[in-house]
N, C-alpha and C positions, 0 to 999 in steps of 0.2 A: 130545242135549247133546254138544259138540264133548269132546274131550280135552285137561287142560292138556299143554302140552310143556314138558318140563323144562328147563331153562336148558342143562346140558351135553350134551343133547339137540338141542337150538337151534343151540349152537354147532359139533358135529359135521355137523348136517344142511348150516349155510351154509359150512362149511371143505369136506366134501367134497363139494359142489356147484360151489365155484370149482374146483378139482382137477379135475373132470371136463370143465368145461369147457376147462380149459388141457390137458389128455390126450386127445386124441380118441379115442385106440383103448381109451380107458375111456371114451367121452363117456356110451356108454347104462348103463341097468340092466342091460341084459341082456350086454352085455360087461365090467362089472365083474363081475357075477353070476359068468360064464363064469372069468375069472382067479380068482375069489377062494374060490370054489365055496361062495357064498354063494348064498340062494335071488334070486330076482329081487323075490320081492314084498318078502322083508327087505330087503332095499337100497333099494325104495322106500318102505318105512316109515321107515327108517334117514332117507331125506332128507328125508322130511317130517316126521320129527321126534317120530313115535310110539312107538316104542320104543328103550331101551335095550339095544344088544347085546348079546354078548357082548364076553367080552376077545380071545378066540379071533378073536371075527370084525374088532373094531376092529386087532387083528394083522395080520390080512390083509390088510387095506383098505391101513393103512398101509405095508406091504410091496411092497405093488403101485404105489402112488405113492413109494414109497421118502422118505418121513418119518418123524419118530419119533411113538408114538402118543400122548405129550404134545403135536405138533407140531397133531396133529385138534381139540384141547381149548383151542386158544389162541384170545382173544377175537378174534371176529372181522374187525376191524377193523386190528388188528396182525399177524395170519396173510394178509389181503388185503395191506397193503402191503407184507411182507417177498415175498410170492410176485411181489407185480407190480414189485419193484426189483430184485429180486436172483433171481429164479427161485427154483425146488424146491428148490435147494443151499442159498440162503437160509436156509431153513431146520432145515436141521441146523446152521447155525452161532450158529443162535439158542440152541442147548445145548450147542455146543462139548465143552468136554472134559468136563463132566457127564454128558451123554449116552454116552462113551467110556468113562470111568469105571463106567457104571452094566452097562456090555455086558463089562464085566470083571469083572461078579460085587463091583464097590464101594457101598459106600454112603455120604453125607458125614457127620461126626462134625460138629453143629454145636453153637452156641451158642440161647439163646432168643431173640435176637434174629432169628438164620437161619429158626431154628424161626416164631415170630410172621412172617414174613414183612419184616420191619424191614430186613432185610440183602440185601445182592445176592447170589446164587448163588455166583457168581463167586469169592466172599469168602472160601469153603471152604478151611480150608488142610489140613485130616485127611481121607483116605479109610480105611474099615476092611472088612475082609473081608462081605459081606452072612451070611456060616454062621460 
């Protein structure tokens, strides 16, 4: 009996499938493996979708294509055409100053609305110390 794949599972497998394809010197397993010092066969379970990584390792991954690791998780559909319009950079601007915000140790102060999802990101006007 096959294994279900989990949805954020699914969508790491097909974001960092186009990724390799657009990286050549990551195209294989075994030269991501190599940069990421990730095993070979986890990286092919990683794309077909059977296991959940690590954070450690979803770190690397994203390190090595220089995304953020929110960027691996985005629905596929929407990570395909930001990468095919606008390149990899694309994609850090998909979180802009959030993402910049978050690498300075901030977090957003939101409302429930933010919270619920109801709101745009964007809309944060409080960042507060994450400690």
């Amino acid at each position: 009996m096959a294994k279900l794949k989990h949805a954020a599972n699914e969508l790491l497998s097909q974001n960092l499938q186009l990724l390799m394809k657009l990286r050549p010197e990551l195209g294989s397993q075994m030269q991501l493996a190599k940069k990421t010092g990730i095993s070979q066969s986890t990286i092919g379970r990683i794309l077909r979708g059977e296991v959940t990584p690590s954070v450690d390792a979803i770190m690397s991954i994203a390190r090595e294509f220089d995304v953020s690791l929110s960027d691996l998780y985005q629905p596929h559909e929407i990570f395909a055409d930001l990468v095919k319009t606008e390149g990899q950079s694309g994609l850090k601007r998909l979180h802009g100053p959030i993402s910049e915000a978050r690498q300075r140790g901030l977090v957003p102060l939101v409302d429930w609305k933010q919270a619920a999802g109801l709101a745009s990101p964007s809309a944060v006007k409080e960042w507060v110390p994450w400690r």
